[in-house]
N, C-alpha and C positions, 0 to 999 in steps of 0.2 A: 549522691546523684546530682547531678550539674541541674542549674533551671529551666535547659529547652527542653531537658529527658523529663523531670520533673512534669512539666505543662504538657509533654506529648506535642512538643513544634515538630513540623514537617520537615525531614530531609531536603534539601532543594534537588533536583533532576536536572542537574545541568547538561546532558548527554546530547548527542546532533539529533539524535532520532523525536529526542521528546520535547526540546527548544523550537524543531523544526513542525511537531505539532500545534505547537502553541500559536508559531506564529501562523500557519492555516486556520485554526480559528481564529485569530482575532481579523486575517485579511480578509473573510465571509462578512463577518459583521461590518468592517469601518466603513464601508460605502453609507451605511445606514445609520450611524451613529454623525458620518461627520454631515449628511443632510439633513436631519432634525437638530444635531448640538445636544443629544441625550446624552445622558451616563454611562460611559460602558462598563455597567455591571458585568453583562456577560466575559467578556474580556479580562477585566481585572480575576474575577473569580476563576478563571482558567491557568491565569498566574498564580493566585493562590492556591491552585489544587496541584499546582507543578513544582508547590514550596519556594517559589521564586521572590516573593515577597520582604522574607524574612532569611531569603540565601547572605543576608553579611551579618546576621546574629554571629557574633564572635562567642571565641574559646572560652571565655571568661562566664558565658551564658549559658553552655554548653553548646553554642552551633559551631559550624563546621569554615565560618566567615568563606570570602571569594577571590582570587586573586584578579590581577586585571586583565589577564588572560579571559579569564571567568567572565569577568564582569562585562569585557567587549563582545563577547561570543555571543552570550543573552542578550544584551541591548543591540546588537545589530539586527538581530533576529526577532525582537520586539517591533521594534522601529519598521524591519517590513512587514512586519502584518498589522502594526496600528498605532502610529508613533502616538497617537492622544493617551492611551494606554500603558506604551513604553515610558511616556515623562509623568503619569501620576505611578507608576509602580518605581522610576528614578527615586523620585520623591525620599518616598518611605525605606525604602533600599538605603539613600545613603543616611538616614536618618538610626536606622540600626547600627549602622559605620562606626557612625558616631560617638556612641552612644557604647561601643564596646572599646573605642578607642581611648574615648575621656568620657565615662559615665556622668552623666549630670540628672536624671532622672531619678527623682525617690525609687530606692531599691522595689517596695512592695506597688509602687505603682508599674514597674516598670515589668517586674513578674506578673501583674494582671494582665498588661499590653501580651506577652508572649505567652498567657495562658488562652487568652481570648484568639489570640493568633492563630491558635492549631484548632481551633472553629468556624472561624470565618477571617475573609480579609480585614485587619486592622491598618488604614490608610493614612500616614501621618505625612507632616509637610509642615516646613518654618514658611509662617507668613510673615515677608516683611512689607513690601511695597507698599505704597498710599498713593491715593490720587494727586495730593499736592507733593513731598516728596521724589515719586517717582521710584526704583531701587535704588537701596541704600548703599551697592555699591560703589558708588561716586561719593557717596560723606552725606554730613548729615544726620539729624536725630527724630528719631519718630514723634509722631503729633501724636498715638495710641500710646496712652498711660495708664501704668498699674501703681493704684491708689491703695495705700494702710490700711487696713481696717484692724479690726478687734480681733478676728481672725483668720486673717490672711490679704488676700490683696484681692482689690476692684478694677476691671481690666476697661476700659473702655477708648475708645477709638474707632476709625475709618482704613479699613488696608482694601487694595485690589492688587489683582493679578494670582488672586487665592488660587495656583491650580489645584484640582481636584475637590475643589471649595464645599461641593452640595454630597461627598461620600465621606471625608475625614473622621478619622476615630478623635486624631488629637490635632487641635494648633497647634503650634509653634510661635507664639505670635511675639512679634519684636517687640518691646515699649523702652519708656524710661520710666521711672520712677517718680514720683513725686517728692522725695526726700529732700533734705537741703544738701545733701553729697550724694546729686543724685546720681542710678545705675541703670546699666543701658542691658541688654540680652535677651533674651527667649523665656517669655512663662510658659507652661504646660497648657492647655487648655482642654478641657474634653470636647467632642464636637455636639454634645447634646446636653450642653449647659444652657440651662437659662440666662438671656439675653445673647444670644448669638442668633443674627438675621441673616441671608445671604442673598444678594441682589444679584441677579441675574443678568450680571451686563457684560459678560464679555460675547463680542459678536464682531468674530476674528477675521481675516482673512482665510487663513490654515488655523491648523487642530482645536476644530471645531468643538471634538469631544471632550477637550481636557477641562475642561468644567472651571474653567479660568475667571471663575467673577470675584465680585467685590464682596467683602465681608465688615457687618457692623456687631462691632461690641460695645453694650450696651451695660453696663456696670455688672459685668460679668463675674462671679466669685469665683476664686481659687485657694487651696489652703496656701501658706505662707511655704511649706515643703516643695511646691511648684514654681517656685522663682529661686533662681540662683546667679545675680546678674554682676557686674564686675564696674567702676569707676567708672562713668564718662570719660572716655581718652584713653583707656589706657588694651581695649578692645578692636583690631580692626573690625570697619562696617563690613566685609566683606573677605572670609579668610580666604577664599579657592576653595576648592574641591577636593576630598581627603583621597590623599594616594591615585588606590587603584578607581576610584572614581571619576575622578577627570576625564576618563577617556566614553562614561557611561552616556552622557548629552550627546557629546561628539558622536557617537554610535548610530545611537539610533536617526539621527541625521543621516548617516551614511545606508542606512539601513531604509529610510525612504528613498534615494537613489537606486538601489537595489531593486526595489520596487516596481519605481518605475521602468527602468531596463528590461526587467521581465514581461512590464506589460506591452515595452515596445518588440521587443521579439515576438512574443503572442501576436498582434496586432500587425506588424508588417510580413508575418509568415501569412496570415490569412485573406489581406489588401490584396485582390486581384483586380485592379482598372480593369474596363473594357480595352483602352486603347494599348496595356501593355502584354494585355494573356497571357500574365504570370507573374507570382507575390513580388511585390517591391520590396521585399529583403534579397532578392534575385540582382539589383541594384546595386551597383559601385559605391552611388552617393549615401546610401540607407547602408548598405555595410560600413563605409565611412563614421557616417555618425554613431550608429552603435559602437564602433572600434575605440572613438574618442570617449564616448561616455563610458565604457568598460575601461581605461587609463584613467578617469579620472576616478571610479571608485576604487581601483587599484593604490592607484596614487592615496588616496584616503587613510583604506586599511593598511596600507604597510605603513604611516603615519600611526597610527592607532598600537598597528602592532609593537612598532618600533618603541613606541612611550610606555605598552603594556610590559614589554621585556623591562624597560630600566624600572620601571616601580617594582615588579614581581622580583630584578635581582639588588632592589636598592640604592639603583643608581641616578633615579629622577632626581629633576634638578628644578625649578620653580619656572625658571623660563622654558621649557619645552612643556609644561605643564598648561602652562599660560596662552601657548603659539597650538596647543593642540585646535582643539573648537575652532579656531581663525583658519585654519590649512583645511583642516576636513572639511568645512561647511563650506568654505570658494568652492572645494573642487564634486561637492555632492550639487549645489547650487548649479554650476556650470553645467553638469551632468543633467541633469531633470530642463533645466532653460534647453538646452541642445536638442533633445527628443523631442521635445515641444514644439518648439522651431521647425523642428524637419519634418515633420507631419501636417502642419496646418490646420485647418476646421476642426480634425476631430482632436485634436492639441487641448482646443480651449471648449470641447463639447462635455456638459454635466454629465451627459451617458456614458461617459468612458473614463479611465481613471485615471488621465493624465494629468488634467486641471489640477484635480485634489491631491495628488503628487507635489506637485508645483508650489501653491499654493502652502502645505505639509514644509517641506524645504525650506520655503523664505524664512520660516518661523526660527530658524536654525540663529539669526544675526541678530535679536533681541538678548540671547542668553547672554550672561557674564561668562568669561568677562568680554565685553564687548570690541570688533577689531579693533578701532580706536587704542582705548584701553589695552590690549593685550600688544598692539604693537609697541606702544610706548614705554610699557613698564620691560620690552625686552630690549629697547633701544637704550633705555635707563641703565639697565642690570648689566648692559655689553659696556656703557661707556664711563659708567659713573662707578662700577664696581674694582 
């Protein structure tokens, strides 16, 4: 008996019918989650009742893992009904990836995580970021150090940018070591260990809901089986995105454009001016902009699609990996700016849901790797290879 049949984990329901439910609940809820910055339990637990959580538990586990086929079809469809939801369910998704790919988790801890799993959502996420810092994928070593003790290690430091920070089963949290050879990587952490505080400071522009605050560890204990970390130098600070997951961030981006589009159909079928006595989707100029915003999420997905064919037939290559995020997010970004623009007042009005569209979008140009970043190392890869 493999370990997800063992624990009773959930089938994932990757299907249009039941992805496209998922994502109407979560679009009911997000108006309300992203005006207070609450948790979206609801949300998430609609993911985990759809097995989507734990849909990359690989073979080796007994799950059924996802191809990038899989994995864009979900995340685009996450992304429009609640991107704060789609990037803490990311998280954890690629976290099983992982983790079936190159196991680093104590075996019988790792059976707990996936027994706990087919009960309730288990939320997991590598914390690295710090305030001074910043992400550590530009270099750099973390100021959060795991300290020797007699039985295992003492985890203590400052990270932000925790998302999902106030639901997590486990950290992931970066450190070094305190050793004289010292080691850089990810300890385990449980989320309901002693000494773990969570400050509530992320107060975003967009995704309100992803619980993105700062987290302190305070001489937090771990056994010694929860650190497995590898020589200063000899780790990049930042590997990419495993396979078919690269195309998961990018998605649900593309997937708030989606979004919006639909709200601008809704919204300009309804718009009846007095001075024009009939919907301003009846307009050349409002057709116009819808036609552009529909090429640009076009343009996206066949990006998306096109990267999910070569990882699914093995033919990805690090730079189209690298250029995915940077292509899709211009062309979701320009999409959501356009509709906004061509409506006016109620563009930028709370009571409608174009603002928070917008707003959801921009959040797309913080992720790694950064345009910057992503165009350099393919200017690199083209001239220096």
């Amino acid at each position: 008996m493999s370990t997800a049949e063992a624990v009773g984990i959930a089938r994932p329901r990757r299907d249009a019918e039941t992805l496209a439910a998922v994502r109407n609940e979560l679009a009911e809820r997000a108006p309300k989650h992203d005006r207070d910055a609450s948790f979206p339990w609801p949300g998430i637990t609609a993911v985990h009742e759809a097995g989507l959580l734990t849909a990359s538990v690989g073979a080796r586990y007994g799950g059924q893992g996802v191809s990038a086929r899989e994995t864009a079809d979900i995340f685009l469809a996450l992304g429009e009904g609640d991107p704060s939801v789609a990037l803490i369910t990311a998280m954890t998704v690629v976290q099983h990836a992982l983790q079936s790919a190159a196991p680093f988790w104590p075996e019988e801890l790792y059976r707990t995580v996936l027994r706990d799993s087919a009960e309730r959502p288990q939320l997991i996420n590598a914390i690295r970021a710090e305030p001074e810092l910043g992400a550590p994928a530009r270099g750099g070593l973390p100021a959060t150090v795991a300290r020797r003790t007699a039985d295992g290690w003492s985890v203590s430091g400052h990270k932000g940018f925790a998302t999902g920070s106030e639901g997590l089963a486990y950290h992931l949290v970066w450190v070094v070591t305190d050793e004289a050879d010292q080691r850089v990587g990810h300890v385990i952490v449980p989320g309901d260990s002693a000494g773990i505080r969570i400050e509530r400071t992320w107060d975003h522009l967009g995704m309100r809901a992803s619980s993105t605050h700062d987290v302190i560890y305070d001489d937090v204990r771990v056994p010694f089986e929860n650190f497995n970390g590898a020589p200063v130098g000899t780790v990049p600070n930042n590997g990419g995105a495993l396979g078919a997951f690269a195309v998961a961030v990018p998605a649900l981006y593309v997937g708030v454009a989606k979004a919006a589009l639909k709200a601008f159909v809704e919204f300009t079928r309804n718009r009846v001016p007095s001075s024009l006595g009939r919907p301003i989707a009846t307009l050349e100029r409002i057709q116009s902009v819808a036609g552009e915003a529909q090429a640009q999420i076009v343009q996206a997905e066949l990006v998306i699609s096109a990267v999910a064919a070569q990882v699914d037939d093995g033919r990805s290559d690090a730079a189209s990996l690298g250029l995915v995020k940077l292509l899709t997010s211009r062309s979701a970004i320009d999409a959501v700016q356009g509709l906004v623009a061509a409506i006016g007042n109620p563009g930028l009005t709370r009571s409608l849901p174009f603002e928070r569209h917008l707003r959801d979008v921009l959040c797309a140009r913080p992720h790694p790797p950064q345009d910057d970043a992503a165009i350099v190392a393919a200017g690199r890869a083209l001239l220096l290879s």
